[in-house]
PyMOL commands that place a pseudoatom at each C-alpha (Angstrom):
pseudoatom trace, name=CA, resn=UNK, resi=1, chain=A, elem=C, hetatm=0, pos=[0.000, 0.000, 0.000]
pseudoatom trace, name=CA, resn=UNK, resi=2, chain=A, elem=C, hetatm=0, pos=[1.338, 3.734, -0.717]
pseudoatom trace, name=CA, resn=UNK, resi=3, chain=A, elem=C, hetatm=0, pos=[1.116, 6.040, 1.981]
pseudoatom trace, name=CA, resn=UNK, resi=4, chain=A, elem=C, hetatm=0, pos=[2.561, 8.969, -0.096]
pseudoatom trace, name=CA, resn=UNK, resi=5, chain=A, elem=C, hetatm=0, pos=[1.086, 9.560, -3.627]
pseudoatom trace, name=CA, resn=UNK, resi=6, chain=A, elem=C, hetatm=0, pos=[3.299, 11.274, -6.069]
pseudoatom trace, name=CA, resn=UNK, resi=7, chain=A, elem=C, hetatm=0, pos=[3.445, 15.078, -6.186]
pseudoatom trace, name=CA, resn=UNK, resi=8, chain=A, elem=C, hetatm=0, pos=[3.327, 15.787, -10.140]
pseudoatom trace, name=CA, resn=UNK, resi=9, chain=A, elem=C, hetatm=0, pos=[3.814, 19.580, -9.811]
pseudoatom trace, name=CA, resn=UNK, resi=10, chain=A, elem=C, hetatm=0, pos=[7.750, 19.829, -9.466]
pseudoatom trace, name=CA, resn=UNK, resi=11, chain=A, elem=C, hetatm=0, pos=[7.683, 17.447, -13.183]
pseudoatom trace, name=CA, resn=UNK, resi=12, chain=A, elem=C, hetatm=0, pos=[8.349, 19.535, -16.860]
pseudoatom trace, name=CA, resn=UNK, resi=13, chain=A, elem=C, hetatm=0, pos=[5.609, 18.614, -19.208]
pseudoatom trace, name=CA, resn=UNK, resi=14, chain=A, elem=C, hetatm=0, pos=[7.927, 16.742, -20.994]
pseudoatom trace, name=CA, resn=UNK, resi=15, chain=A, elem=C, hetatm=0, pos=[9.222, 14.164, -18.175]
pseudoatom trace, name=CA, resn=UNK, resi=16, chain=A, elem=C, hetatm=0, pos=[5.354, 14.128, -17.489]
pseudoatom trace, name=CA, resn=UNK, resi=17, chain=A, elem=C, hetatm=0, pos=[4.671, 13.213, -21.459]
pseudoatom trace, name=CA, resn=UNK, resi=18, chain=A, elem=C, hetatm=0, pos=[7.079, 10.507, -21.239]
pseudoatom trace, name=CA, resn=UNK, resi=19, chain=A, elem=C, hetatm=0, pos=[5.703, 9.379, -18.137]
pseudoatom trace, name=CA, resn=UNK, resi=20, chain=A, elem=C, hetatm=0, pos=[2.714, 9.074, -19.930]
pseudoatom trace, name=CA, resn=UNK, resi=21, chain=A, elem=C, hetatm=0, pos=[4.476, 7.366, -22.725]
pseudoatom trace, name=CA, resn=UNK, resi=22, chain=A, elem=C, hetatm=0, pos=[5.786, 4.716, -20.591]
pseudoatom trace, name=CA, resn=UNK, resi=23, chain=A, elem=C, hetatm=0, pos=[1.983, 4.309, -19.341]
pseudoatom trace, name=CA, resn=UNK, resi=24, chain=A, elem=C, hetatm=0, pos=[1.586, 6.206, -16.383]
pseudoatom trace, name=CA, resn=UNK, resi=25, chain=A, elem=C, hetatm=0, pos=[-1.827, 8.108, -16.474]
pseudoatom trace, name=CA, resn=UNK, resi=26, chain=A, elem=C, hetatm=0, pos=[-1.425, 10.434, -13.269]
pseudoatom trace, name=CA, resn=UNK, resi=27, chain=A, elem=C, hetatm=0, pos=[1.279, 11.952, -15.992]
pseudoatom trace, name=CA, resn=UNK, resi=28, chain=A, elem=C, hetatm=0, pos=[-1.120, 12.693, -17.946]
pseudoatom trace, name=CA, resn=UNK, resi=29, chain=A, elem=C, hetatm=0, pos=[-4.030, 13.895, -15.438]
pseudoatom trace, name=CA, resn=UNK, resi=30, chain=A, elem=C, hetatm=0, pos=[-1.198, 16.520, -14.282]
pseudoatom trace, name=CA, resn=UNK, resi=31, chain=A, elem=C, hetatm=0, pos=[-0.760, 17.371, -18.094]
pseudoatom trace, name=CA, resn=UNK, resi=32, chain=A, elem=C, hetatm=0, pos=[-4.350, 17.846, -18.429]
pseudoatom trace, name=CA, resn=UNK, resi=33, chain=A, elem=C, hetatm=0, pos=[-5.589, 19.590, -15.141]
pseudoatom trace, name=CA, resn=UNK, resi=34, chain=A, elem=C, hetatm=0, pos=[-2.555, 22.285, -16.836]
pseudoatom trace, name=CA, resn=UNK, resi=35, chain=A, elem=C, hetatm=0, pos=[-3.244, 23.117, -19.741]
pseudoatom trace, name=CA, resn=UNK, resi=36, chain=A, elem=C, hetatm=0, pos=[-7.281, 22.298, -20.362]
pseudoatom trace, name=CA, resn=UNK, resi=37, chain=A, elem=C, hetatm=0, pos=[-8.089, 26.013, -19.581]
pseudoatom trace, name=CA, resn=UNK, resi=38, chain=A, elem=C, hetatm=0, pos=[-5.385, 26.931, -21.864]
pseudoatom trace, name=CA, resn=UNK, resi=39, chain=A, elem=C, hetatm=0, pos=[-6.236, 25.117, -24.849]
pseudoatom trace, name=CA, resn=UNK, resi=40, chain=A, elem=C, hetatm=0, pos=[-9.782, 25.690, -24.178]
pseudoatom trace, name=CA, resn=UNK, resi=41, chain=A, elem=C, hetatm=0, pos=[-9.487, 29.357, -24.299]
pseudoatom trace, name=CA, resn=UNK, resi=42, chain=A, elem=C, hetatm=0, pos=[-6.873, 28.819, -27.330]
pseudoatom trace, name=CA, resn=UNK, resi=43, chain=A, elem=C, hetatm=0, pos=[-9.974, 27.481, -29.393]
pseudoatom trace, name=CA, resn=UNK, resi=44, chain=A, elem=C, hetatm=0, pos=[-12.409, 29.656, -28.148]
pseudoatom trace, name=CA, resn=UNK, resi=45, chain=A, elem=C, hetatm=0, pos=[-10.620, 32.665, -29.632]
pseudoatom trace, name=CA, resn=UNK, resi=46, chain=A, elem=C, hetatm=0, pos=[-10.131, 30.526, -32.953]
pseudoatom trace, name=CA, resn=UNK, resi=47, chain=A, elem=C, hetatm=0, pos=[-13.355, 28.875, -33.489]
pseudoatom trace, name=CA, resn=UNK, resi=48, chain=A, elem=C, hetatm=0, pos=[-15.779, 32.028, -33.280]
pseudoatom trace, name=CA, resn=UNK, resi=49, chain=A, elem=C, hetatm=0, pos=[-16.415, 32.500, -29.719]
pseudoatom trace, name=CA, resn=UNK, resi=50, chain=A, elem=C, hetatm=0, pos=[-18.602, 29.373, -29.590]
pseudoatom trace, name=CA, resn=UNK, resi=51, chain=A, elem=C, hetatm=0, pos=[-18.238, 28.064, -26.357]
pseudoatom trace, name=CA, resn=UNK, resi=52, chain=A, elem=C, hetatm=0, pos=[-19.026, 24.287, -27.048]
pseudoatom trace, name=CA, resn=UNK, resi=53, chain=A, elem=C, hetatm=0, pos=[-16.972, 23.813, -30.377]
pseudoatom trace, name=CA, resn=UNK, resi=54, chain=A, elem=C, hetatm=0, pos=[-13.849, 24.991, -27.877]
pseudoatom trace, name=CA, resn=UNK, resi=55, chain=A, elem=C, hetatm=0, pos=[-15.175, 22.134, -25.656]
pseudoatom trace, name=CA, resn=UNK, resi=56, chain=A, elem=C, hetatm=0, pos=[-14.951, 20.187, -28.267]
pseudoatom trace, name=CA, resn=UNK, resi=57, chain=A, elem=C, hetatm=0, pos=[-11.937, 20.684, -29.753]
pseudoatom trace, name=CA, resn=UNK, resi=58, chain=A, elem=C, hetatm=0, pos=[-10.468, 20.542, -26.250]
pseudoatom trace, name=CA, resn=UNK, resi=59, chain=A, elem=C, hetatm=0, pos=[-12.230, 17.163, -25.684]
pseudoatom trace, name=CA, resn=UNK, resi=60, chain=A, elem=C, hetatm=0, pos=[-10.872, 15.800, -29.035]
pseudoatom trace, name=CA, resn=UNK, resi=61, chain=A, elem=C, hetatm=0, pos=[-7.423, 17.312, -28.796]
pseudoatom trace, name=CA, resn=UNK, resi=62, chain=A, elem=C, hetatm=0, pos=[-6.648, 15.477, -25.366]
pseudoatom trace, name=CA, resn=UNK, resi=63, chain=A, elem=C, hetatm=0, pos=[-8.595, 12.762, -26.546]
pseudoatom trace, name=CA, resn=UNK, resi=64, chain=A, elem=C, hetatm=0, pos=[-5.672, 12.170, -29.551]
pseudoatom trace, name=CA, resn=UNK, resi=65, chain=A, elem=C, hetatm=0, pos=[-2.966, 12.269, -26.808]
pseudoatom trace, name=CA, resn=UNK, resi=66, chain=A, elem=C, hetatm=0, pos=[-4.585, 9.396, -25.449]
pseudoatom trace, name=CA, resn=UNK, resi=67, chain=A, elem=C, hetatm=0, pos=[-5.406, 7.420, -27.928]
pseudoatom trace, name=CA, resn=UNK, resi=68, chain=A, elem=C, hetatm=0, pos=[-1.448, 8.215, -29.491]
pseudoatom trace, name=CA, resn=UNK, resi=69, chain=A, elem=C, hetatm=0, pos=[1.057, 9.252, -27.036]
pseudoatom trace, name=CA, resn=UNK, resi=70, chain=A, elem=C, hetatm=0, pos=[4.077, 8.362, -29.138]
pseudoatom trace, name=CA, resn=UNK, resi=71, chain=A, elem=C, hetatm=0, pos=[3.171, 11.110, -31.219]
pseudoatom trace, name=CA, resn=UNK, resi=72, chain=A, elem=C, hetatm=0, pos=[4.818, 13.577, -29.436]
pseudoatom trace, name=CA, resn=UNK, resi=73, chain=A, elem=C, hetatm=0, pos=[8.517, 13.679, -29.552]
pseudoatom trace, name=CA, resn=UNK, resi=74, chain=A, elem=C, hetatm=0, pos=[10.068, 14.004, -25.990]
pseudoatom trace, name=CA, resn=UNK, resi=75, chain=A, elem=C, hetatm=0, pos=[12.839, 16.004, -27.563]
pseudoatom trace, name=CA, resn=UNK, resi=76, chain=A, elem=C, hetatm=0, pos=[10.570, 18.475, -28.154]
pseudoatom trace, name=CA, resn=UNK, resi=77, chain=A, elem=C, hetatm=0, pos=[8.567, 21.067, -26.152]
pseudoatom trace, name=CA, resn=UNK, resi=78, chain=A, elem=C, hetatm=0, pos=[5.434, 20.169, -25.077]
pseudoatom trace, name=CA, resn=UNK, resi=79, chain=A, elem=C, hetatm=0, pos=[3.701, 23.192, -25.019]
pseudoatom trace, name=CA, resn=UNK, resi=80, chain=A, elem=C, hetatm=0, pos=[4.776, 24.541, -28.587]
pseudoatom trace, name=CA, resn=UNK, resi=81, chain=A, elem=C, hetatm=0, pos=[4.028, 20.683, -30.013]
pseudoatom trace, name=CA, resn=UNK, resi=82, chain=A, elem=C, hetatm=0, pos=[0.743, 20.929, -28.127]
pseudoatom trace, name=CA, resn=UNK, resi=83, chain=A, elem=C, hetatm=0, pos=[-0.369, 23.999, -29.708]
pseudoatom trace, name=CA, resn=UNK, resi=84, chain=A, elem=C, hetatm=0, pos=[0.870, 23.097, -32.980]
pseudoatom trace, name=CA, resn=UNK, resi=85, chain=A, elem=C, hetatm=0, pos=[-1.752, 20.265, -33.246]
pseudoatom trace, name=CA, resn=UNK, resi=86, chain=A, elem=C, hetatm=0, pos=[-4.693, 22.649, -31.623]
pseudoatom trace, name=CA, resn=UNK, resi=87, chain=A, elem=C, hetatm=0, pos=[-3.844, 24.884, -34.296]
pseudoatom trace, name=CA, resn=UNK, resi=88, chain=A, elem=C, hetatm=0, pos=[-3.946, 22.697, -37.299]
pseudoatom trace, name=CA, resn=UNK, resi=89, chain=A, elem=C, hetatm=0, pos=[-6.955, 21.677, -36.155]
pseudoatom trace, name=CA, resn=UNK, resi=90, chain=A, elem=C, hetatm=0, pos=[-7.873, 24.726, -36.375]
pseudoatom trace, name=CA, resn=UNK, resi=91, chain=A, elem=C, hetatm=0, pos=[-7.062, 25.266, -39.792]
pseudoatom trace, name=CA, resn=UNK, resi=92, chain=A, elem=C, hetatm=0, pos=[-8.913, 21.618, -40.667]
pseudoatom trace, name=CA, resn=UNK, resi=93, chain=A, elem=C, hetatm=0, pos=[-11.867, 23.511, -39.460]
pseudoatom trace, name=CA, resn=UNK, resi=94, chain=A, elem=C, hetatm=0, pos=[-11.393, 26.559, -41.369]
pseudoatom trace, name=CA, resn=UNK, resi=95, chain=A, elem=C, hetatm=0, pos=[-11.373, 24.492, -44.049]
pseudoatom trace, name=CA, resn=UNK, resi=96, chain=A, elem=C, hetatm=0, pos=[-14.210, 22.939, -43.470]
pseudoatom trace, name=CA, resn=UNK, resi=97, chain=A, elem=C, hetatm=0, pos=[-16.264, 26.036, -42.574]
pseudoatom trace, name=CA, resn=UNK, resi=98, chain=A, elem=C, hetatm=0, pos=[-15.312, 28.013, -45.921]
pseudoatom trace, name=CA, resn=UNK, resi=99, chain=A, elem=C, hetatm=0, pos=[-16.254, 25.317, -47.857]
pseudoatom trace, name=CA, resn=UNK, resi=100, chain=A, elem=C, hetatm=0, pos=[-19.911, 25.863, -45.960]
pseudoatom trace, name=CA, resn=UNK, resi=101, chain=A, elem=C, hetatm=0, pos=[-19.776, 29.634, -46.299]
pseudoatom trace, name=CA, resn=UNK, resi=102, chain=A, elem=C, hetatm=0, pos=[-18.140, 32.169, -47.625]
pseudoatom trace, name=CA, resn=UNK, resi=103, chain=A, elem=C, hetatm=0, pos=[-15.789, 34.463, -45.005]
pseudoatom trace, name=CA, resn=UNK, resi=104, chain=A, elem=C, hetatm=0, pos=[-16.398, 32.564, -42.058]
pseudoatom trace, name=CA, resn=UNK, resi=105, chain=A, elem=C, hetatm=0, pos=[-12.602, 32.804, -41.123]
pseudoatom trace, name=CA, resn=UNK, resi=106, chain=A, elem=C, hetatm=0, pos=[-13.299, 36.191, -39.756]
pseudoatom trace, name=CA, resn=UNK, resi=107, chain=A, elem=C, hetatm=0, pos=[-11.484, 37.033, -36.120]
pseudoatom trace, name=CA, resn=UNK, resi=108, chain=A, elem=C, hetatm=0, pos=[-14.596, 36.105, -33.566]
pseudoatom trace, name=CA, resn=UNK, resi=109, chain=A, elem=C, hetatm=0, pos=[-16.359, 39.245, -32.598]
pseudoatom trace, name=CA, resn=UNK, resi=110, chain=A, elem=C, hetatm=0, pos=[-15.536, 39.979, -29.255]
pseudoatom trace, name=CA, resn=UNK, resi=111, chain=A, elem=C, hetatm=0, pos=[-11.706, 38.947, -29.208]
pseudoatom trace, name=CA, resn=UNK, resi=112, chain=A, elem=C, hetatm=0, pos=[-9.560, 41.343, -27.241]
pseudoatom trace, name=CA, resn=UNK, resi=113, chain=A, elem=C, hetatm=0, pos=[-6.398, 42.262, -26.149]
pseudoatom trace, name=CA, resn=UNK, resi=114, chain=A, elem=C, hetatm=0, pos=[-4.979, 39.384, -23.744]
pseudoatom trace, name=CA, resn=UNK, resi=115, chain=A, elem=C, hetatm=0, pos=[-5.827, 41.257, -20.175]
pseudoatom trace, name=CA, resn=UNK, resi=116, chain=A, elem=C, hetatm=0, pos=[-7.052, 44.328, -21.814]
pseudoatom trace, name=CA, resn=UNK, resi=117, chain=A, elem=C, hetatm=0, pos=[-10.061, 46.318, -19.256]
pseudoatom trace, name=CA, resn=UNK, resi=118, chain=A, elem=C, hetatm=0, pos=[-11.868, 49.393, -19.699]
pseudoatom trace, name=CA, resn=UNK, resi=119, chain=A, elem=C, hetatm=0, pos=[-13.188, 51.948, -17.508]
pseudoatom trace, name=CA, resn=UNK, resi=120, chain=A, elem=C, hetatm=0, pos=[-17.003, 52.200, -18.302]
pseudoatom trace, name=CA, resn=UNK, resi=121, chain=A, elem=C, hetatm=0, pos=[-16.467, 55.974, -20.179]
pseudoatom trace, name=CA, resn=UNK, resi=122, chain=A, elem=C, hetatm=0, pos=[-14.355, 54.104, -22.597]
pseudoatom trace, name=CA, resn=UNK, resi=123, chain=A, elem=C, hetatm=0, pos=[-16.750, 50.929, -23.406]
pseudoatom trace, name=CA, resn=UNK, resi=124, chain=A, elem=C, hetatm=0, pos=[-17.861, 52.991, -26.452]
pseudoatom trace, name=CA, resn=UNK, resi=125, chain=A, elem=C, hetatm=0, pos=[-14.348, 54.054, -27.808]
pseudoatom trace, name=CA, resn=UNK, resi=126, chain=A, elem=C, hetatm=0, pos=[-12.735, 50.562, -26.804]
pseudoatom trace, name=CA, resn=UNK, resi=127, chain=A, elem=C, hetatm=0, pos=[-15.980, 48.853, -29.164]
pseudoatom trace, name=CA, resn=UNK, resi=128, chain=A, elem=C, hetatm=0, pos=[-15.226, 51.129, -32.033]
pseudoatom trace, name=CA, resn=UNK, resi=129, chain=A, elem=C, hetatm=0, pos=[-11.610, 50.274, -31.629]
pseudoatom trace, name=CA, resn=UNK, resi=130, chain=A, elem=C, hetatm=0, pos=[-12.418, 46.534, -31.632]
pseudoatom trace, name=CA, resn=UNK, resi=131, chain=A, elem=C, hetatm=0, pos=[-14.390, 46.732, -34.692]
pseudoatom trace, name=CA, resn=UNK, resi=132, chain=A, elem=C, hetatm=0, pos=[-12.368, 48.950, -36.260]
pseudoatom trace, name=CA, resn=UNK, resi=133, chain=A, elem=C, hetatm=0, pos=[-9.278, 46.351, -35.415]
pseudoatom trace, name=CA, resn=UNK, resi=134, chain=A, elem=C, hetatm=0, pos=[-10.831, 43.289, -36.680]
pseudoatom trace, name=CA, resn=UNK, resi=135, chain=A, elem=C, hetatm=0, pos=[-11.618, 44.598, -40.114]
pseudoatom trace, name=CA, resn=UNK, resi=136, chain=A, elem=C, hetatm=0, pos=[-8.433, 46.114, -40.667]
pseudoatom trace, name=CA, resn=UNK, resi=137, chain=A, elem=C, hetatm=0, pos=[-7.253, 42.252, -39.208]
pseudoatom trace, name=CA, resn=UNK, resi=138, chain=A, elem=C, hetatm=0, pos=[-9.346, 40.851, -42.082]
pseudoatom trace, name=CA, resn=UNK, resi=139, chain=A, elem=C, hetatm=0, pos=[-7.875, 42.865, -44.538]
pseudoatom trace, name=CA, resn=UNK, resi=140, chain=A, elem=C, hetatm=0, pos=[-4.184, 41.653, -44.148]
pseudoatom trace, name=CA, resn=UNK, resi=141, chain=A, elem=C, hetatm=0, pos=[-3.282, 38.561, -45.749]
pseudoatom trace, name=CA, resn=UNK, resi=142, chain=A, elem=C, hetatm=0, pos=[-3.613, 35.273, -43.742]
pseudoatom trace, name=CA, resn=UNK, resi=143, chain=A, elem=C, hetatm=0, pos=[0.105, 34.928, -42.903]
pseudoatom trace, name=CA, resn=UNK, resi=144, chain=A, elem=C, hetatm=0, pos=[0.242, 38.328, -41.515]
pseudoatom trace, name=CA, resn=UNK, resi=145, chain=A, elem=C, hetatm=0, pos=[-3.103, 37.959, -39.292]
pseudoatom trace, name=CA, resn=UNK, resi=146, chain=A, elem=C, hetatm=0, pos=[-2.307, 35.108, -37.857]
pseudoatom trace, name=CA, resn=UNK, resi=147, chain=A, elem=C, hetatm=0, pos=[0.721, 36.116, -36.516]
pseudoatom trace, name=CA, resn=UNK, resi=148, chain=A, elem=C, hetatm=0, pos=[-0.210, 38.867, -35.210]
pseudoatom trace, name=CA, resn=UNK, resi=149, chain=A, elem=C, hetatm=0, pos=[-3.498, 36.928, -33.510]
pseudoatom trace, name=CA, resn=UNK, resi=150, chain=A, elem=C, hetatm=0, pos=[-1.032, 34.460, -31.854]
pseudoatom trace, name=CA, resn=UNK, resi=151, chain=A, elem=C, hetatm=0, pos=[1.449, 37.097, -30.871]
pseudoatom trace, name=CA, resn=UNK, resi=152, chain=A, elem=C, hetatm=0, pos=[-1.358, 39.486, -28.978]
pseudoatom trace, name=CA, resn=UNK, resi=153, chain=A, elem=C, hetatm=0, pos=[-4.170, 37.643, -28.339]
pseudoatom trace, name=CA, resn=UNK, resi=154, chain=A, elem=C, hetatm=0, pos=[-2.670, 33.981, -27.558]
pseudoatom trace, name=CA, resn=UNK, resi=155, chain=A, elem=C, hetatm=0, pos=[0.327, 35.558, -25.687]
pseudoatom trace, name=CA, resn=UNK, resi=156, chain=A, elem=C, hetatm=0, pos=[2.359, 33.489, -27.289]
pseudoatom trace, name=CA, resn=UNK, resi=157, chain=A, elem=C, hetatm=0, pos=[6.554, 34.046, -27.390]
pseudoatom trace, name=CA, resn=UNK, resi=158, chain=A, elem=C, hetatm=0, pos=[7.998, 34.584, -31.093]
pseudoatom trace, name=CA, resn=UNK, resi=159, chain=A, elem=C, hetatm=0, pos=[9.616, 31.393, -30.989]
pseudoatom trace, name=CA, resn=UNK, resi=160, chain=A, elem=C, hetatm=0, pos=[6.502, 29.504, -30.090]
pseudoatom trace, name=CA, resn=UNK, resi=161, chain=A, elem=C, hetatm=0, pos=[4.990, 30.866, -32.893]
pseudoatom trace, name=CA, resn=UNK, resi=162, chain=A, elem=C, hetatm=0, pos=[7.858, 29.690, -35.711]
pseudoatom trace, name=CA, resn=UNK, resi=163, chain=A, elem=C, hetatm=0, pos=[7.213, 26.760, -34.443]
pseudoatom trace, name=CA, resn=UNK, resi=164, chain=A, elem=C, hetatm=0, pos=[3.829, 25.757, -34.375]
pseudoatom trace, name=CA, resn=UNK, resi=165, chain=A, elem=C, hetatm=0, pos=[3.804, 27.792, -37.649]
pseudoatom trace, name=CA, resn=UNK, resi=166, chain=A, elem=C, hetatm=0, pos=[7.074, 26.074, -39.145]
pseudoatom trace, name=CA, resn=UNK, resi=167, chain=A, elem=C, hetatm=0, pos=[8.682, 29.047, -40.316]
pseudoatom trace, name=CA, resn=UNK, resi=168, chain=A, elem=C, hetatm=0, pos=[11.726, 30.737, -38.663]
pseudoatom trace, name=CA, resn=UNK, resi=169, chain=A, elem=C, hetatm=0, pos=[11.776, 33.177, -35.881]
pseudoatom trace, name=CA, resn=UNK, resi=170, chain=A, elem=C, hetatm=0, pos=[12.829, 35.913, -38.442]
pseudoatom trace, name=CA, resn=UNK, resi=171, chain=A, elem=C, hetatm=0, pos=[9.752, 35.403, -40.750]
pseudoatom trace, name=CA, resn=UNK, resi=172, chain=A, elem=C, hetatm=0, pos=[7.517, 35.639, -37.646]
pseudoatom trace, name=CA, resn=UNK, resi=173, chain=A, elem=C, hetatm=0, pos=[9.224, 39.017, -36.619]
pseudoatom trace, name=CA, resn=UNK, resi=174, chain=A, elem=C, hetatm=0, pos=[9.104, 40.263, -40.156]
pseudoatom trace, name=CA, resn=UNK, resi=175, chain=A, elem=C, hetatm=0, pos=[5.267, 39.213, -40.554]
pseudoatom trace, name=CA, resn=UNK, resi=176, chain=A, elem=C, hetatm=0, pos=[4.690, 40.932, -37.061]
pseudoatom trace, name=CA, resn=UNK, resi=177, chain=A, elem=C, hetatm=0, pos=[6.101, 43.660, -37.920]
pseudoatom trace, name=CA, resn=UNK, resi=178, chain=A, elem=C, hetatm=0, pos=[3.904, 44.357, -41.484]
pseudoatom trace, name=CA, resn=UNK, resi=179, chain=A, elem=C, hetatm=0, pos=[0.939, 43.641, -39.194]
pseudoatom trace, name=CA, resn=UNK, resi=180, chain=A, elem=C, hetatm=0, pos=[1.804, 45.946, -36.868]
pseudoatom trace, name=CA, resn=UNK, resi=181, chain=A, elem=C, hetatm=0, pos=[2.768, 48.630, -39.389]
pseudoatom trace, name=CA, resn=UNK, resi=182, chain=A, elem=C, hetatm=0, pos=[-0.101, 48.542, -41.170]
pseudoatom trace, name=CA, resn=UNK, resi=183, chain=A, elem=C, hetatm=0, pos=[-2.739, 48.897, -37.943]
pseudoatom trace, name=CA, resn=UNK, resi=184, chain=A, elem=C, hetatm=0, pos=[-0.597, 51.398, -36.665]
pseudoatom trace, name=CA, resn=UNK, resi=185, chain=A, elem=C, hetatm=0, pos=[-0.885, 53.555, -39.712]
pseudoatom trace, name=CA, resn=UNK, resi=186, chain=A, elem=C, hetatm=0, pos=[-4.796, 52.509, -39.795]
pseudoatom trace, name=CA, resn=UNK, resi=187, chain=A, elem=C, hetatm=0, pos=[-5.783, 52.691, -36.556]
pseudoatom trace, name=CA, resn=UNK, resi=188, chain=A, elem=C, hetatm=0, pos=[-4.058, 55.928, -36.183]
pseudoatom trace, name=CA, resn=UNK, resi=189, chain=A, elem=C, hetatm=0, pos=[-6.929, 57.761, -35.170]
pseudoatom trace, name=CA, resn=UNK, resi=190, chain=A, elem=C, hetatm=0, pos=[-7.658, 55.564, -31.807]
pseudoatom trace, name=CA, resn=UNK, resi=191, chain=A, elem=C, hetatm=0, pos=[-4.184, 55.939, -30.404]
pseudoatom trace, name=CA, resn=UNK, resi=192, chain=A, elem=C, hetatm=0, pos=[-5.714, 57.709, -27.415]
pseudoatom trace, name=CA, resn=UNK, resi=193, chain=A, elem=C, hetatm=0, pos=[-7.871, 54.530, -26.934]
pseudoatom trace, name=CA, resn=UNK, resi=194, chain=A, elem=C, hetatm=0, pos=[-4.821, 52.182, -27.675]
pseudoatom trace, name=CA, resn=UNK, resi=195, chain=A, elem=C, hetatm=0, pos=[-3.050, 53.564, -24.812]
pseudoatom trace, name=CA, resn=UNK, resi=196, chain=A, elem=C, hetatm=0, pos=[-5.803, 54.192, -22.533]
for i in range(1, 196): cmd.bond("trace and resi %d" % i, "trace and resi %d" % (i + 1))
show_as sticks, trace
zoom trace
């Protein structure tokens, strides 16, 4: 009989992966209970703001960890792998939806700012920004846009992002910086909102 059970906490994702790999399932429960609000929120912001297709895709996501383990490569970082398969399922879905109707990649309508508030005098400013923001977003190419979304609305780091993406860390600073360019000189006329 234990009389100690394992603390998890002090393990990197990746010992925990391979844990998992060698079939320990507490590795993985640890895994999971870090990162399910994570990628949940991750699809949420990509699939349209609907609440139970994140659920979903959550569901489904850990659900091919499972059912695969050895698909991740313990030489790699779990994090950047895991978001690199929750993003090409987003883009499966994409896919998909296009094929349904036309221009449903849009950016989801309420998408903000990670940790972005407003004092209520500014709601109506910080709205008019927002829409303003998301169709300038929609009218950069799909390379640019998606950096950008990653960079300031998933939070995540500039090498993260060459990786999931596959492209180098210069591309992803040279597409961030186009994007960036371009709303700046757009969305001139909100700079008092931008900082505010």
């Amino acid at each position: 009989m234990k009389l100690f059970k394992k603390d998890y906490s002090a393990f990197t994702d990746e010992n925990l992966m391979q844990q998992f790999q060698e079939g320990n399932n507490n590795a993985f429960k640890e895994l999971y209970s870090r990162y399910e609000n994570y990628v949940l929120n991750f699809f949420y912001g990509k699939l349209w703001s609907d609440r139970e297709k994140a659920e979903d895709f959550t569901h489904d996501l850990f659900t091919k960890i499972i059912k695969n383990p050895d698909s991740f490569d313990t030489s790699r970082k779990f994090k950047t792998w895991l978001f690199s398969v929750a993003n090409n399922m987003c883009k499966n879905e994409y896919k998909k939806q296009s094929v349904r109707h036309e221009g449903s990649q849009s950016m989801p309508e309420d998408r903000e700012f990670a940790g972005s508030t407003a004092a209520a005098d500014e709601l109506v400013d910080k709205k008019n920004f927002a829409e303003a923001l998301k169709e300038e977003l929609n009218k950069l190419g799909d390379k640019h846009r998606q950096v950008f979304e990653m960079r300031h609305f998933d939070g995540l780091a500039l090498n993260e992002i060459a990786e999931i993406l596959e492209i180098n860390t210069g591309t992803v600073k040279s597409r961030l910086h186009h994007a960036t360019k371009h709303l700046a000189d757009k969305l001139a006329v909100f700079k008092k909102t931008i900082a505010g």
